[in-house]
N, C-alpha and C positions, 0 to 999 in steps of 0.2 A: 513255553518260549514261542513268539511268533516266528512263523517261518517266511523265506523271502518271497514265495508265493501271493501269501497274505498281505506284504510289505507292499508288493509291487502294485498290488490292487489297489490298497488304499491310498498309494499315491497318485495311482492314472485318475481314480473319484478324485480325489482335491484339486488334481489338475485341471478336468472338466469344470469342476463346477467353478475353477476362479475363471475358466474361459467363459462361462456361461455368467457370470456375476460380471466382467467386465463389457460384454456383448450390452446387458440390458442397464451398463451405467450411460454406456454412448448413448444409446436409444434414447433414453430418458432427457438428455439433456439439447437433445431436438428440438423445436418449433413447428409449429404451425406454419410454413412459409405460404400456403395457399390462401388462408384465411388473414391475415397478417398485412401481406401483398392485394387481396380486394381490398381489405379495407383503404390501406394507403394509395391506393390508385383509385379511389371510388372519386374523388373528382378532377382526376386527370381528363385533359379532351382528348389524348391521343390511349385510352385503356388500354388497347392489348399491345403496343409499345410500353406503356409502364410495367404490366403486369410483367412481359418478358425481362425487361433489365431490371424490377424487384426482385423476382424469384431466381434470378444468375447471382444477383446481391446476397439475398437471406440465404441461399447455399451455400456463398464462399465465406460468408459471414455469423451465420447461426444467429442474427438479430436483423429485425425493421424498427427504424424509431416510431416512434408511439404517433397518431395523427397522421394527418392528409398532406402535409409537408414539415419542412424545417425539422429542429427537434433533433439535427443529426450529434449531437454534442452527446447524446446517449449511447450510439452505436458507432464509436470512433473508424472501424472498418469499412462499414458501411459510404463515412462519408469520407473516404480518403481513396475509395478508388474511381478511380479515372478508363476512359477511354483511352485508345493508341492518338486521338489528337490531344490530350491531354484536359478531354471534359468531362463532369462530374457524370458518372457511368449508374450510381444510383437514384433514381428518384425521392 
């Protein structure tokens, strides 16, 4: 017969590891926002203005649309946030 000792143990293991299997499911479904963000700012004139409002974008959003502009039809987050005057806040 297992005793509750043994019960309790094996439950705190299963406990850890679904905490450690849901840890490395977030991880996983992250970006690249650094590499992402040059590219899509690589022919902006003003770069480290795009680079900064890409990477506040690719954070709250987990996507940059693909290319150096437009293309927002891909990352619907992306192109729907705004600034407090009500202008398009991602590049």
């Amino acid at each position: 017969m297992v005793s509750a000792k043994t019960t309790f143990i094996l439950a705190m293991l299963c406990l850890v590891l679904m905490h450690e299997l849901q840890i490395r499911t977030v991880e996983a479904g992250k970006i690249n926002c650094k590499s992402k963000c040059e590219y899509r700012c690589s022919k902006a004139s003003r770069h480290k203005m795009c680079i900064r409002a890409c990477n506040t974008c690719c954070q709250r959003c987990n996507c940059v649309p693909p290319g150096t502009s437009g293309n927002e039809d891909t990352c619907p987050c992306y192109a729907n946030m705004t600034t407090h005057g009500g202008r398009h806040k991602c590049p």
